[in-house]
Structures are given as C-alpha cells and as structure tokens.
gemmi code that builds the backbone of each chain (N, CA, C; Angstrom):
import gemmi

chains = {
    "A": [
        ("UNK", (142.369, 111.274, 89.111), (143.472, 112.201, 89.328), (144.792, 111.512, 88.973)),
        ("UNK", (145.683, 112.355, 88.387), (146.952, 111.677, 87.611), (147.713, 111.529, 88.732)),
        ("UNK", (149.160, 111.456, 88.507), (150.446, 111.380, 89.480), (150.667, 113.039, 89.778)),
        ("UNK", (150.666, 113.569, 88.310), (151.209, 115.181, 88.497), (150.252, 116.198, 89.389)),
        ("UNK", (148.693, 115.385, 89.270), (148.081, 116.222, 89.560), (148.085, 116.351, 91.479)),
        ("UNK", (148.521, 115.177, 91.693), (148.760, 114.677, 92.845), (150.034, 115.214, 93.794)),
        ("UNK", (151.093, 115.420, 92.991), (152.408, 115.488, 93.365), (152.265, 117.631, 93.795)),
        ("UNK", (151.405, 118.178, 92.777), (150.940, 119.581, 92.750), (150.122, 119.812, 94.072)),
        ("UNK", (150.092, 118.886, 94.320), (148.758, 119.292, 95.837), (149.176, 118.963, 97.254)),
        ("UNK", (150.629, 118.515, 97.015), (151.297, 117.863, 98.091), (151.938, 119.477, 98.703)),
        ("UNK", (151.339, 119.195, 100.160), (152.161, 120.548, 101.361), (153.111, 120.875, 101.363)),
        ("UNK", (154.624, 120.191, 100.922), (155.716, 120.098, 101.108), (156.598, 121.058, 100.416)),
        ("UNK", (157.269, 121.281, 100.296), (158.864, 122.233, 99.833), (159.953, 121.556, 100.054)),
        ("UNK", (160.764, 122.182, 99.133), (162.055, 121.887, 100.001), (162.378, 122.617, 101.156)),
        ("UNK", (163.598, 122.191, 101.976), (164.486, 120.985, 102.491), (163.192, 119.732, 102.885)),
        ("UNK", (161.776, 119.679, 102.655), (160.875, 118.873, 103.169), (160.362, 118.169, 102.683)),
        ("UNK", (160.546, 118.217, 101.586), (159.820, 117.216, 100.402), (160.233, 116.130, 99.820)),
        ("UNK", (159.896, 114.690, 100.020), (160.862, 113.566, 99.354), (159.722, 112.583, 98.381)),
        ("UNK", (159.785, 113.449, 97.770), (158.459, 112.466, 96.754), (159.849, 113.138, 95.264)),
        ("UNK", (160.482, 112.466, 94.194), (160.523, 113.030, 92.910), (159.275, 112.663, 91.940)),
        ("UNK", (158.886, 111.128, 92.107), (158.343, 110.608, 91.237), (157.134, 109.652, 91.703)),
        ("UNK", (156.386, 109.660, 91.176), (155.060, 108.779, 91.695), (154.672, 108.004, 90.287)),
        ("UNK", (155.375, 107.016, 90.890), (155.456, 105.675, 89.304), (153.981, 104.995, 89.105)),
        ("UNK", (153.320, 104.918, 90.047), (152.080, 104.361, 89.938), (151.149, 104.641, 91.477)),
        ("UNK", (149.658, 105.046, 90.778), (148.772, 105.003, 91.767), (147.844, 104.257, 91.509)),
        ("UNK", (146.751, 103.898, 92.496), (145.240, 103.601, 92.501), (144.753, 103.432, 93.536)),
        ("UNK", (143.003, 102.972, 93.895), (143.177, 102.558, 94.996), (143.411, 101.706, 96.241)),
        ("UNK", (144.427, 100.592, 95.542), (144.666, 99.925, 96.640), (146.002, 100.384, 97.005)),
        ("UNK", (146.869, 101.373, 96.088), (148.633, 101.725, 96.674), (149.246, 102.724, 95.896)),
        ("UNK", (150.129, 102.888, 96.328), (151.306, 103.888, 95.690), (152.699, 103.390, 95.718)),
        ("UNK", (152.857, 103.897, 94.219), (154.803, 103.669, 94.037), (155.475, 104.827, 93.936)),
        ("UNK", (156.292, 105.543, 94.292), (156.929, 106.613, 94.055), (158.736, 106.087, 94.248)),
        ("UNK", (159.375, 107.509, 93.650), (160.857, 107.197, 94.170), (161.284, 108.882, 94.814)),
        ("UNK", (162.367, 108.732, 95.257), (163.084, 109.398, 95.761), (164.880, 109.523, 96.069)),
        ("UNK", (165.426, 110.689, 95.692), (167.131, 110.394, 95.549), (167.283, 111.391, 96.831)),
        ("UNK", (167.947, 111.371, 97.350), (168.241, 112.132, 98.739), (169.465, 112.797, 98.784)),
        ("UNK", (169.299, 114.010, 98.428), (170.623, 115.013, 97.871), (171.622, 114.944, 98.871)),
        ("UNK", (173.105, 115.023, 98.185), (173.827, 114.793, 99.370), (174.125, 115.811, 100.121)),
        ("UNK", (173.402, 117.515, 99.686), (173.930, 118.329, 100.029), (172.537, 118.592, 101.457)),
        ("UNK", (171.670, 117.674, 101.520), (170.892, 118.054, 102.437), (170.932, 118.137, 103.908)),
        ("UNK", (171.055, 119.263, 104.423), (171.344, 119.855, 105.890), (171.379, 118.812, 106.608)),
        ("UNK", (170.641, 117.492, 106.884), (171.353, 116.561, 108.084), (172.306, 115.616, 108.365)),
        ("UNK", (172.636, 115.683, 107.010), (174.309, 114.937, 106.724), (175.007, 115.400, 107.368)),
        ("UNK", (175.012, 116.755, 107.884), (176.313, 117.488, 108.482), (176.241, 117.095, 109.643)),
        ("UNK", (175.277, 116.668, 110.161), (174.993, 116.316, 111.902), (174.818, 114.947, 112.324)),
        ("UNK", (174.400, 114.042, 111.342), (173.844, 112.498, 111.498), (174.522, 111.842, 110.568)),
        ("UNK", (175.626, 111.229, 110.779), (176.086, 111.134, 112.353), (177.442, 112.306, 111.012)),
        ("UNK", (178.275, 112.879, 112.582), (179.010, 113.903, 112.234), (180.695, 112.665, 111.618)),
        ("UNK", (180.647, 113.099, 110.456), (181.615, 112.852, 109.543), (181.102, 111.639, 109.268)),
        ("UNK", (180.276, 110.947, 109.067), (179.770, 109.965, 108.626), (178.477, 109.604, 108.598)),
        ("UNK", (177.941, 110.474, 107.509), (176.549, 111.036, 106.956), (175.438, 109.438, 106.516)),
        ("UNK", (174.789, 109.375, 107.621), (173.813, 108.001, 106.759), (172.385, 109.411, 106.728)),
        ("UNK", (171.278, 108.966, 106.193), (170.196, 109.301, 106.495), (169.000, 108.828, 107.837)),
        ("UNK", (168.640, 109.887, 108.457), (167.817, 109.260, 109.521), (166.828, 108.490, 109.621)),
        ("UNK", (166.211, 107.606, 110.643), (165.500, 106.772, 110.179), (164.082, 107.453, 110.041)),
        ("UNK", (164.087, 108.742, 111.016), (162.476, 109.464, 111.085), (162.425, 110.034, 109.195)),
        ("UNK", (163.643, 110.506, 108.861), (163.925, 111.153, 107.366), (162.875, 109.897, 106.913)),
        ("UNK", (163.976, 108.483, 106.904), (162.852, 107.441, 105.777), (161.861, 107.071, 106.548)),
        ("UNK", (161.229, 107.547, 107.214), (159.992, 107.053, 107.501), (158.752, 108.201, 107.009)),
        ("UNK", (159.545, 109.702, 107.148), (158.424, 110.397, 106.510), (158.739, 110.949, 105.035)),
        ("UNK", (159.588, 109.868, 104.214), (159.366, 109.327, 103.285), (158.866, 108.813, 102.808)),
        ("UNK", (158.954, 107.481, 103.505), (157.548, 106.364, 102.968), (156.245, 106.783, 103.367)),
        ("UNK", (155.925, 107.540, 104.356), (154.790, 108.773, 105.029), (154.574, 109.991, 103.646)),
        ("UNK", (155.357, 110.004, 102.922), (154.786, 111.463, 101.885), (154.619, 109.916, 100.597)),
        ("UNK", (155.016, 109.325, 100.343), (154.593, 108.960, 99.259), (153.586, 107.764, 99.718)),
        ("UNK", (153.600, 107.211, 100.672), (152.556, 106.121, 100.760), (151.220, 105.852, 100.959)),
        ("UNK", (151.772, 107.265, 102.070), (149.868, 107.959, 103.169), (149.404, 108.860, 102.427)),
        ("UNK", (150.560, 110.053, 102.373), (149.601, 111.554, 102.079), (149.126, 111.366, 100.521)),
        ("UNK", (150.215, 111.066, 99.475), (149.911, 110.723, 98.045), (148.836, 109.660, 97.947)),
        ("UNK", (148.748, 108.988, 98.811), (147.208, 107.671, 98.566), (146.086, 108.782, 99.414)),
        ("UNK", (146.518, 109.071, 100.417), (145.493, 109.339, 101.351), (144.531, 110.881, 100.259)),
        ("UNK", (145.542, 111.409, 99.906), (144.687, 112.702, 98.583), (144.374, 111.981, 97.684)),
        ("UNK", (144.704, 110.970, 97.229), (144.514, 110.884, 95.743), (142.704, 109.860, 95.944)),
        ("UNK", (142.553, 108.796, 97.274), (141.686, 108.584, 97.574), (140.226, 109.447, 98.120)),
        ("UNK", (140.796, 110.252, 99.031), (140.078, 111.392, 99.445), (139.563, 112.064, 98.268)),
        ("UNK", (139.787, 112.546, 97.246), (140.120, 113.633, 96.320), (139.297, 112.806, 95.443)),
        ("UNK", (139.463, 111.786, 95.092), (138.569, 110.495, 94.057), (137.211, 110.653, 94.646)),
        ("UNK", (136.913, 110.660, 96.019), (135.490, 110.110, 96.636), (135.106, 111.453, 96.581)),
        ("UNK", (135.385, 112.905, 96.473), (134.951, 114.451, 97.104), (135.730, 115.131, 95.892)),
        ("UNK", (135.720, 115.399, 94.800), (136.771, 116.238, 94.522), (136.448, 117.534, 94.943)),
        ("UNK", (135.322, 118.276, 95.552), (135.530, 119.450, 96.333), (136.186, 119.429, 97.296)),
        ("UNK", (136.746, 118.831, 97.771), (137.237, 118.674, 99.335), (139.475, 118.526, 98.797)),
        ("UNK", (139.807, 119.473, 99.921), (141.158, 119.361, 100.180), (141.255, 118.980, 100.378)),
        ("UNK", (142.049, 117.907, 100.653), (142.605, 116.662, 101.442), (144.300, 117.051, 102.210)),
        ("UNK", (144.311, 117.070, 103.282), (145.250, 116.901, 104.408), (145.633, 115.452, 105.203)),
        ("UNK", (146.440, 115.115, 105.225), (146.718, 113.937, 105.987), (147.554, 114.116, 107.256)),
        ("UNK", (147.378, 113.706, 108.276), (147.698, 113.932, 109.621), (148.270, 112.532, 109.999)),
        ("UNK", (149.663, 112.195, 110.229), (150.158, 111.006, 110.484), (149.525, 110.821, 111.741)),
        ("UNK", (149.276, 109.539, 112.146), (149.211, 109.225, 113.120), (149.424, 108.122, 114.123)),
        ("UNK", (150.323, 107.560, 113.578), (151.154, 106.083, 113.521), (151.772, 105.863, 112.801)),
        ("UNK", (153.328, 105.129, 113.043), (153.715, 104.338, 112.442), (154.328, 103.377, 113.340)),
        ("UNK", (154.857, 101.913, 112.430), (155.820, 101.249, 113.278), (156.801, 100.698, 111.886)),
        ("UNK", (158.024, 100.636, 112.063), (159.046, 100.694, 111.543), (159.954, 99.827, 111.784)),
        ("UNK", (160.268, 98.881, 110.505), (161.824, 97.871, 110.539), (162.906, 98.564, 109.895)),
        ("UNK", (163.893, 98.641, 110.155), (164.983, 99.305, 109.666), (165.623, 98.400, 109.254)),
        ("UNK", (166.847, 98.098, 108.299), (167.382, 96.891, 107.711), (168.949, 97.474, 107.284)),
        ("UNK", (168.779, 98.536, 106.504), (169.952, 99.011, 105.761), (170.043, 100.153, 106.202)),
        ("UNK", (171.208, 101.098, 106.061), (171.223, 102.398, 106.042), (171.217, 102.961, 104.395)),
        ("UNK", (170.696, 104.156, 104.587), (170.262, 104.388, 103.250), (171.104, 105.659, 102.897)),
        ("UNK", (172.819, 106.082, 102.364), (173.817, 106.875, 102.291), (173.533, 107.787, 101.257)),
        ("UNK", (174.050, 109.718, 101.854), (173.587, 110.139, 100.537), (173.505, 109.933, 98.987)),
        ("UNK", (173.202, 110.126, 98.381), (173.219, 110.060, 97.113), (172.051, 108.930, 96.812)),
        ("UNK", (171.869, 107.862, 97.513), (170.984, 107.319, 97.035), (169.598, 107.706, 96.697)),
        ("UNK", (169.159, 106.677, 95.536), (167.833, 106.557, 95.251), (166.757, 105.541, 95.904)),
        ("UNK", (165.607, 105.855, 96.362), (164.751, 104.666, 96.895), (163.544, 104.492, 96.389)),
        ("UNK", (162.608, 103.560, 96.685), (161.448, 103.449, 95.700), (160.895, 102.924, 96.687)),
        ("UNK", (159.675, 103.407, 97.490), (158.816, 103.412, 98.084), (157.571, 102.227, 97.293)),
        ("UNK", (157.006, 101.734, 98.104), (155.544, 101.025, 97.386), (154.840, 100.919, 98.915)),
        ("UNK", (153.325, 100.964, 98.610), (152.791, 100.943, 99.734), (151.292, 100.866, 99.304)),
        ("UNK", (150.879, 99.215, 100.112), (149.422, 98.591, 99.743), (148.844, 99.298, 101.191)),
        ("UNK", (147.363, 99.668, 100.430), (146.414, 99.923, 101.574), (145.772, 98.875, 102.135)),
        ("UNK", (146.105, 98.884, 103.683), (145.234, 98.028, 104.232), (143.591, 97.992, 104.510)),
        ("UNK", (143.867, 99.267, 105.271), (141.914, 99.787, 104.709), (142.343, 101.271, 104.679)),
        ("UNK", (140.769, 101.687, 104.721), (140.653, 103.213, 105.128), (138.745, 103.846, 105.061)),
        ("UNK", (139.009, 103.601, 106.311), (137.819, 103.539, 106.798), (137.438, 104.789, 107.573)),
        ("UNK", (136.298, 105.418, 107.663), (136.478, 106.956, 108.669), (137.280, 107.542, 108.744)),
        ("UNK", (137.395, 108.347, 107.303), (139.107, 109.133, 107.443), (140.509, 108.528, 107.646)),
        ("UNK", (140.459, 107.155, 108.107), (141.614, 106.830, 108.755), (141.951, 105.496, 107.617)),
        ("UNK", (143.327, 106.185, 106.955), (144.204, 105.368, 105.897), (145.277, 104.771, 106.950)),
        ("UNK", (145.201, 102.872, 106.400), (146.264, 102.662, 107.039), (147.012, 101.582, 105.653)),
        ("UNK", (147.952, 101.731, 106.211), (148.802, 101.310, 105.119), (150.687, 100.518, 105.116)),
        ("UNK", (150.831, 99.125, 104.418), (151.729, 98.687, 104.778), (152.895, 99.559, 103.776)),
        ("UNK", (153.779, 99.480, 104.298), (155.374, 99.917, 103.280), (156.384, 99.508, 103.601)),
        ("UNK", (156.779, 99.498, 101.458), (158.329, 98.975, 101.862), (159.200, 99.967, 101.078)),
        ("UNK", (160.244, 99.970, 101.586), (161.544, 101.268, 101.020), (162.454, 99.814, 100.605)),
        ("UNK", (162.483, 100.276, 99.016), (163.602, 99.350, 98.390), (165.040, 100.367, 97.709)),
        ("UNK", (166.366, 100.106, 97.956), (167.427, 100.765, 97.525), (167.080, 100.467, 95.722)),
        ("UNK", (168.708, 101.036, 95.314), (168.517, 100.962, 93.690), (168.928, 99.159, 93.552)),
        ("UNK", (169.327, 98.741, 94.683), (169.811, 97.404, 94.307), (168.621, 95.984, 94.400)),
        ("UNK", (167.352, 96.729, 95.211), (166.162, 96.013, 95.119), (166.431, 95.329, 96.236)),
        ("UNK", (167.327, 95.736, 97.550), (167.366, 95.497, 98.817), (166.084, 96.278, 99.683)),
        ("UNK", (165.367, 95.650, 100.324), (164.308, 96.168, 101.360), (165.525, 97.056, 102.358)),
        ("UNK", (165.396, 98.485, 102.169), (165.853, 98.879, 103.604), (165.440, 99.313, 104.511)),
        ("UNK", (163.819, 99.382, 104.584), (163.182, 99.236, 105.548), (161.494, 99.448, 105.070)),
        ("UNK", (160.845, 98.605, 106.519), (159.344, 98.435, 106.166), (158.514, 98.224, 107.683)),
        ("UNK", (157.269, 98.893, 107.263), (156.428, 98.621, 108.562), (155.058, 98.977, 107.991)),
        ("UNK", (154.350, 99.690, 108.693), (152.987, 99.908, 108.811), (152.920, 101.708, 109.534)),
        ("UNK", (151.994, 102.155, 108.368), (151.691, 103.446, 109.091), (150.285, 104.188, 108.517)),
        ("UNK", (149.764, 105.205, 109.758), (148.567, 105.465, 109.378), (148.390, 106.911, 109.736)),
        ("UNK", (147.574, 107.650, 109.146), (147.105, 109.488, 109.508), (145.617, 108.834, 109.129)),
        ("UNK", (145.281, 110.159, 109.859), (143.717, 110.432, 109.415), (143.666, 111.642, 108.172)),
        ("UNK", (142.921, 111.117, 107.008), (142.619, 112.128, 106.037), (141.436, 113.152, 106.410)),
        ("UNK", (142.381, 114.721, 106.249), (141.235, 115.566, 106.565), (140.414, 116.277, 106.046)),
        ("UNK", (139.953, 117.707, 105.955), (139.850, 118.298, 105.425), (140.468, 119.522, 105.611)),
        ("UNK", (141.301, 120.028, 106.650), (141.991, 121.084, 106.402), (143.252, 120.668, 108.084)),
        ("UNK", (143.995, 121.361, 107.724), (145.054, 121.215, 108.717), (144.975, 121.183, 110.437)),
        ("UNK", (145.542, 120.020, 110.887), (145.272, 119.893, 112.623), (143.587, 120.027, 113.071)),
        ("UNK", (143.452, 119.329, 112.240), (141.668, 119.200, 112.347), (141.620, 117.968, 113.106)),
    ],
    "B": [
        ("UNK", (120.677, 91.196, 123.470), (122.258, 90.783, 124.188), (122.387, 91.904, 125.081)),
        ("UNK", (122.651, 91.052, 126.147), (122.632, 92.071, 127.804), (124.026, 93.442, 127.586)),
        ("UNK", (123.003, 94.257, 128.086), (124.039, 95.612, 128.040), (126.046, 95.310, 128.657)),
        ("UNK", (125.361, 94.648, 129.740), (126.626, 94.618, 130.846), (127.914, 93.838, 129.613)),
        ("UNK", (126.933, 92.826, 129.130), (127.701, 91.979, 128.365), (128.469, 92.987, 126.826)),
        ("UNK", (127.755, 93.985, 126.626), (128.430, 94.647, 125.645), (129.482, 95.505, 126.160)),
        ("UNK", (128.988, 95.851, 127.102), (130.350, 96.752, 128.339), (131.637, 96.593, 128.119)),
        ("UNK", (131.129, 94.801, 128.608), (132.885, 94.232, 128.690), (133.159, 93.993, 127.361)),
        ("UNK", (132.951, 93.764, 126.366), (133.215, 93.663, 124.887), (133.841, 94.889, 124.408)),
        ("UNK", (133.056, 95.832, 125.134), (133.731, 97.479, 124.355), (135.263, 97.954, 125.300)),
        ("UNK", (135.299, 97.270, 126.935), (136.260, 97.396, 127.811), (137.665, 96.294, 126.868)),
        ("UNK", (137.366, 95.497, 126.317), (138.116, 94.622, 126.006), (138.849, 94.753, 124.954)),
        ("UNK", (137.799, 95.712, 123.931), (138.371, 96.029, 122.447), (139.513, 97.323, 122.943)),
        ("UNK", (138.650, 98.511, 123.813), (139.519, 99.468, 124.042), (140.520, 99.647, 124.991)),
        ("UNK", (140.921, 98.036, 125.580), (142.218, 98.089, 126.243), (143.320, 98.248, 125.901)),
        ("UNK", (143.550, 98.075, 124.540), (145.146, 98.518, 123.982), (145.392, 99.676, 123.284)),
        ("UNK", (144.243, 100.344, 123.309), (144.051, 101.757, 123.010), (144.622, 102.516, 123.931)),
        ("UNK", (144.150, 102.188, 125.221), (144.408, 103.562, 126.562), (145.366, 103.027, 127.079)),
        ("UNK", (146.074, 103.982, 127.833), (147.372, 103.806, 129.085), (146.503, 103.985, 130.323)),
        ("UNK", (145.228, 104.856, 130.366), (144.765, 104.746, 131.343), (143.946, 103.739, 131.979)),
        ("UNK", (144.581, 102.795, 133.322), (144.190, 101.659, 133.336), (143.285, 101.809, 134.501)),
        ("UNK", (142.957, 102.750, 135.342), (142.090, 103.166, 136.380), (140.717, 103.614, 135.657)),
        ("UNK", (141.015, 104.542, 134.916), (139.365, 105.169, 133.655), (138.999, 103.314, 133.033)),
        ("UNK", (139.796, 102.570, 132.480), (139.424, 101.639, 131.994), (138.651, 100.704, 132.809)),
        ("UNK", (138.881, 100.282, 134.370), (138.350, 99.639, 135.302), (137.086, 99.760, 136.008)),
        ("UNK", (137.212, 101.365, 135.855), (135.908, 101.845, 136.228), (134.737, 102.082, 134.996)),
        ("UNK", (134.927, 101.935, 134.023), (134.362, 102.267, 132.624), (132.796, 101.922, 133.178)),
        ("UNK", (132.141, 102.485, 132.503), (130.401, 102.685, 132.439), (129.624, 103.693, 131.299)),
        ("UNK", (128.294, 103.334, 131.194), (127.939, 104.166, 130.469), (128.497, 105.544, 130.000)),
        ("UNK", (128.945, 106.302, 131.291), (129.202, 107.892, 131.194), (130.543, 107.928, 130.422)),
        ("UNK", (131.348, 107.073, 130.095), (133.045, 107.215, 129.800), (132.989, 107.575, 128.759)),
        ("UNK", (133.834, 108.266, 128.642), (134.501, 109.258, 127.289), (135.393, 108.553, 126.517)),
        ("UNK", (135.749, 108.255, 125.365), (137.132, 107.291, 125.064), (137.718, 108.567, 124.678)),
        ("UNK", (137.487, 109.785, 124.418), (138.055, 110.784, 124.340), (139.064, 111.482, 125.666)),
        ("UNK", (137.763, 111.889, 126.162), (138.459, 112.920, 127.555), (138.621, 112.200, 128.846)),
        ("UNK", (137.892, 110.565, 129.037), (138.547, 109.567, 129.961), (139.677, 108.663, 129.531)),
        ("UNK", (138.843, 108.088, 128.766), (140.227, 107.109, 128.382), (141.356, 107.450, 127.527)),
        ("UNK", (140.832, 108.981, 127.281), (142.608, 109.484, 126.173), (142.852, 108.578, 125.151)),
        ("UNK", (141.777, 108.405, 124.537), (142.188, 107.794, 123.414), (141.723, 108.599, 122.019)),
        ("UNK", (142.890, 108.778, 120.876), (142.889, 109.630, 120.113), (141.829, 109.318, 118.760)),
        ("UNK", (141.205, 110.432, 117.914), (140.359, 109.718, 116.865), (141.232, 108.540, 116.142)),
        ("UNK", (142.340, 108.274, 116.141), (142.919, 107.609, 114.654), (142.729, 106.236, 115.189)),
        ("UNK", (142.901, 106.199, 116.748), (142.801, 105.149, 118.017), (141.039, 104.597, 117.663)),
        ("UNK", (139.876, 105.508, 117.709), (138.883, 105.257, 117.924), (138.356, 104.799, 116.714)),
        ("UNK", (138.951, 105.031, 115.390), (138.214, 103.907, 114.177), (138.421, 103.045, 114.896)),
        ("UNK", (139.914, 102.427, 114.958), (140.320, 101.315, 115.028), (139.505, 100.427, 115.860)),
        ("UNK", (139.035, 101.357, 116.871), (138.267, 100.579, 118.304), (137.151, 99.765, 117.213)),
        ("UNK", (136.058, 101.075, 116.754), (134.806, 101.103, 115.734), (134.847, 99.660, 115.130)),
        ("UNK", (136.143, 99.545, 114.431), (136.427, 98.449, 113.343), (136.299, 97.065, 113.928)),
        ("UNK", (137.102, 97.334, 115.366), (137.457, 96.226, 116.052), (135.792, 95.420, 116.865)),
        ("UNK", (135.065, 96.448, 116.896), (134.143, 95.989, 117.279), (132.833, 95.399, 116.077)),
        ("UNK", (133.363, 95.711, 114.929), (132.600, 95.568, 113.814), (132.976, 94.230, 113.498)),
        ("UNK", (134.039, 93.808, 113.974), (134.033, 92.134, 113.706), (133.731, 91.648, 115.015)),
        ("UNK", (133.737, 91.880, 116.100), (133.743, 91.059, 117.319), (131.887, 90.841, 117.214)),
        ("UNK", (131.003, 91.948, 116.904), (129.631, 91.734, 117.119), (129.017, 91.224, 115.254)),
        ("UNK", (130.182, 91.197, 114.319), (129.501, 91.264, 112.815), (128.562, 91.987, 112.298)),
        ("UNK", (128.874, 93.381, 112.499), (127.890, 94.538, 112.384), (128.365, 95.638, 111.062)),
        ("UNK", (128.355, 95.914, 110.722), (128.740, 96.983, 109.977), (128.269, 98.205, 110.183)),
        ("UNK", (129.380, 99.234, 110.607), (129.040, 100.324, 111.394), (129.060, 101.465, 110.085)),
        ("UNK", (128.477, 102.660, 109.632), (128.461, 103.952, 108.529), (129.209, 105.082, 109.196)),
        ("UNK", (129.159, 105.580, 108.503), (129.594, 107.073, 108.939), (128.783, 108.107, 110.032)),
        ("UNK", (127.815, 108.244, 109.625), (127.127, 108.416, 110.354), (126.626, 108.063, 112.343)),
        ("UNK", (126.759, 106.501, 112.237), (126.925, 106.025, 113.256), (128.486, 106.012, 114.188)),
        ("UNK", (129.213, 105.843, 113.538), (131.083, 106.465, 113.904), (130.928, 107.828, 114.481)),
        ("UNK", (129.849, 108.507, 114.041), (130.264, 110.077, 114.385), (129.971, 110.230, 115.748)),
        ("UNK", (128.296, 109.375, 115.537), (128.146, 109.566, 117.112), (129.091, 108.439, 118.659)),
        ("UNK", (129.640, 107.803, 118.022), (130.399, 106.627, 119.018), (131.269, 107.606, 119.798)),
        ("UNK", (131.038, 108.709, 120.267), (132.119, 109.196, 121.400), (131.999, 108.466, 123.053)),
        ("UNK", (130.902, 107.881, 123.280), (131.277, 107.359, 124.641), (130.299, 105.905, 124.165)),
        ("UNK", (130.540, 105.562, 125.892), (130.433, 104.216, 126.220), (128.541, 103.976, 125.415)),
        ("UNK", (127.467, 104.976, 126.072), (126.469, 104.819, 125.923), (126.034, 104.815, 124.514)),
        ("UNK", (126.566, 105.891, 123.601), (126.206, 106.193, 122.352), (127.251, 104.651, 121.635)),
        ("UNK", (128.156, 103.971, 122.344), (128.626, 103.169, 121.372), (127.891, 102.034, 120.948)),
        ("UNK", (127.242, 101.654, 122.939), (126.133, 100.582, 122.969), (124.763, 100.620, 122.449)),
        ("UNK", (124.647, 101.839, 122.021), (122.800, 102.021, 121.481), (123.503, 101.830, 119.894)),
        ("UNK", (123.972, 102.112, 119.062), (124.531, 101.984, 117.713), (124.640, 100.240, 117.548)),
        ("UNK", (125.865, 99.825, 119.065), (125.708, 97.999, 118.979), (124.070, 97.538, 118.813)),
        ("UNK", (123.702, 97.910, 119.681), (122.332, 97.088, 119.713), (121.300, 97.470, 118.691)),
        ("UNK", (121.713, 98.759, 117.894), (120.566, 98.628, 116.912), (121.084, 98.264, 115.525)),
        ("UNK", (122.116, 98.011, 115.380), (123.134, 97.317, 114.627), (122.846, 95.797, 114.981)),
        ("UNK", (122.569, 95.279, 115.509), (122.424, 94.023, 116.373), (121.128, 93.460, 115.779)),
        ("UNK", (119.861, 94.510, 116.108), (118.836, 94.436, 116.114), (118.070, 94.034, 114.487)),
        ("UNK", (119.255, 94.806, 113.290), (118.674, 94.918, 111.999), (119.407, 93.757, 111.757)),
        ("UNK", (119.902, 92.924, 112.309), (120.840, 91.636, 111.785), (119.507, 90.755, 111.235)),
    ],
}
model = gemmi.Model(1)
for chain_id, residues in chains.items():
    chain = gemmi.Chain(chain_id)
    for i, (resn, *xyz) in enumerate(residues, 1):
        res = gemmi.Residue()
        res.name, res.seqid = resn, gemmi.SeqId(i, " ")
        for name, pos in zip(("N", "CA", "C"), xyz):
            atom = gemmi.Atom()
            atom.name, atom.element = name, gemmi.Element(name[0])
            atom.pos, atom.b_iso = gemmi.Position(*pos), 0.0
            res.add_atom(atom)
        chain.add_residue(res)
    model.add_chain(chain)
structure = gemmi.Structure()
structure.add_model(model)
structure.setup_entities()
C-alpha cells in the first residue's frame, strides 16, 4: 500500500486532520509532515492573544501520522480485507518547543512492536529548523471497526 | 513449575497495570484482569508480552485470546512451559 493510498483511508477531515504528507512508510515507521494553518479555531483561545499550538493538538499529530498511518498501513499489509481503525490508547509526551501558527513539522516514528493488535511506537516532532519539539512514546490498539 | 509460583509471577507482572490494589492482593485463580483488576485490553498485551519474557515462552494469537483471567493465563503458562 502506497502513502496516497493510505492518507485516502485515514477517518479524519478537517478542522481534524493533520497529516499533509506521508514522506515515507514501511514496516518498521512513518515520516509524514504537517503545516498548522494559522486560521485554525484554537489560536483564538490558546492562549488568548498569544496563539501557540496545544500540546494534546501535537500529540494527536504525531498520533495521526505515527500510529493510525503505520497502524493501517501494517494492519492492511497482513489482511487487506480488513478495515483498519486505530484506537489510541496511550501516550507519554516531552514537550521542548512551542510549535507557533504557521509552522511546518515533520513527524517520524519507529515501531517498537505490535503485537495482538496493539502498535506501540516511539516519536519525534521536528520544526522546519530540525529542532526536536517534542517526543515520547504512544500506543492504540488496531481494529477492525470503531470502539471495538 | 508450581502453580502458586506462577500466581505470584502473573501478580507481579500485572502490578503496574491496575490501581486496584485490594483485587491485586487477593488475586487467585477466579480474577478477571478485566472486570477485577480493571485492566484495559491495550494494558493486557502488554501484561501477555511481559510474561513472555519473564517465563521465555512465546505466546500466538490464539492463546492471547483466551488469557482473560488468572486460570486461563496459567494453563497457556504451563503448556507453553511444557513444549519448551
């Protein structure tokens, strides 16, 4: 399965979706990027007149391109009859930088295992300047259909 | 390898799993890691895994499915044990 074919099967929409690009897959990881519009609804509130992005925002960032994009594209490799859903179900998180609208970030994220449905996986969020602005560890169970 | 002795092996792996520290003390055959010890599936690979190195077993799919309690975890150990 390609990047496009991958990026087509992803749940998301907008205002919800932070995957643009998925630079590389297989199965040990995923690279994708993402630019974070400045016109997007939580700038106006976080923090008020001085718009950073939230940290749950980059975390289910590195969560759509690290888990769900590995977690289908693995799932989907071993079954291609089978939908694949991913259900977060952990993370833990270093924060480093704040990440201000307009920016671009580039996600990468090695699988640690994934064993019984359950993908776990390290990540790091790098700015355009190749600063880590944040990294941890996070995991869902891959399903077959939603809140399963 | 004595049952009792796998008990505490499976009490030991699934202590940082649960908050519940009363279900954990009393643990026995009958315990649920589900509906006693509240511990969630994404929780219970991890247990699976954790015990797949502590005894050097390699656990399938099949055998994972049935690991919902204490008893079904220890008959899987020991016949996992047994084909070593």
């Amino acid at each position: 399965m390609n990047a496009q074919e991958i990026l087509a099967k992803l749940p998301y929409s907008k205002p919800f979706l932070f995957v643009d690009e998925l630079l590389q897959i297989d199965e040990n990881g995923s690279t994708g990027t993402y630019t974070y519009d400045k016109d997007l609804d939580f700038y106006k509130g976080h923090f008020k007149d001085a718009p950073v992005t939230p940290g749950v925002i980059l975390t289910e960032t590195m969560a759509q391109i690290g888990l769900v994009c590995l977690g289908i594209y693995l799932s989907e490799n071993a079954n291609t009859e089978m939908k694949a859903h991913v259900m977060l179900t952990s993370t833990a998180m270093d924060f480093m930088k704040p990440v201000f609208p307009g920016e671009m970030v580039t996600v990468t994220a090695e699988k640690v295992y994934f064993r019984f449905k359950k993908l776990n996986c390290n990540v790091v969020m790098k700015n355009e300047a190749g600063e880590t602005v944040c990294k941890g560890n996070i995991s869902g169970m891959v399903t077959t259909k939603m809140n399963d | 390898m004595d049952r009792e002795v796998i008990i505490s092996a499976i009490k030991e792996v699934a202590a940082p799993y649960t908050q519940d520290k009363q279900a954990l003390d009393e643990i026995s055959e009958t315990t649920s890691f589900i509906t006693d010890l509240k511990i969630n599936s994404a929780n219970l690979v991890d247990i699976v895994l954790d015990l797949e190195e502590k005894f050097g077993i390699e656990i399938d799919n099949d055998s994972m499915a049935k690991m919902l309690d204490v008893k079904s975890t220890l008959d899987v150990i020991e016949a996992k044990l047994a084909e070593k």
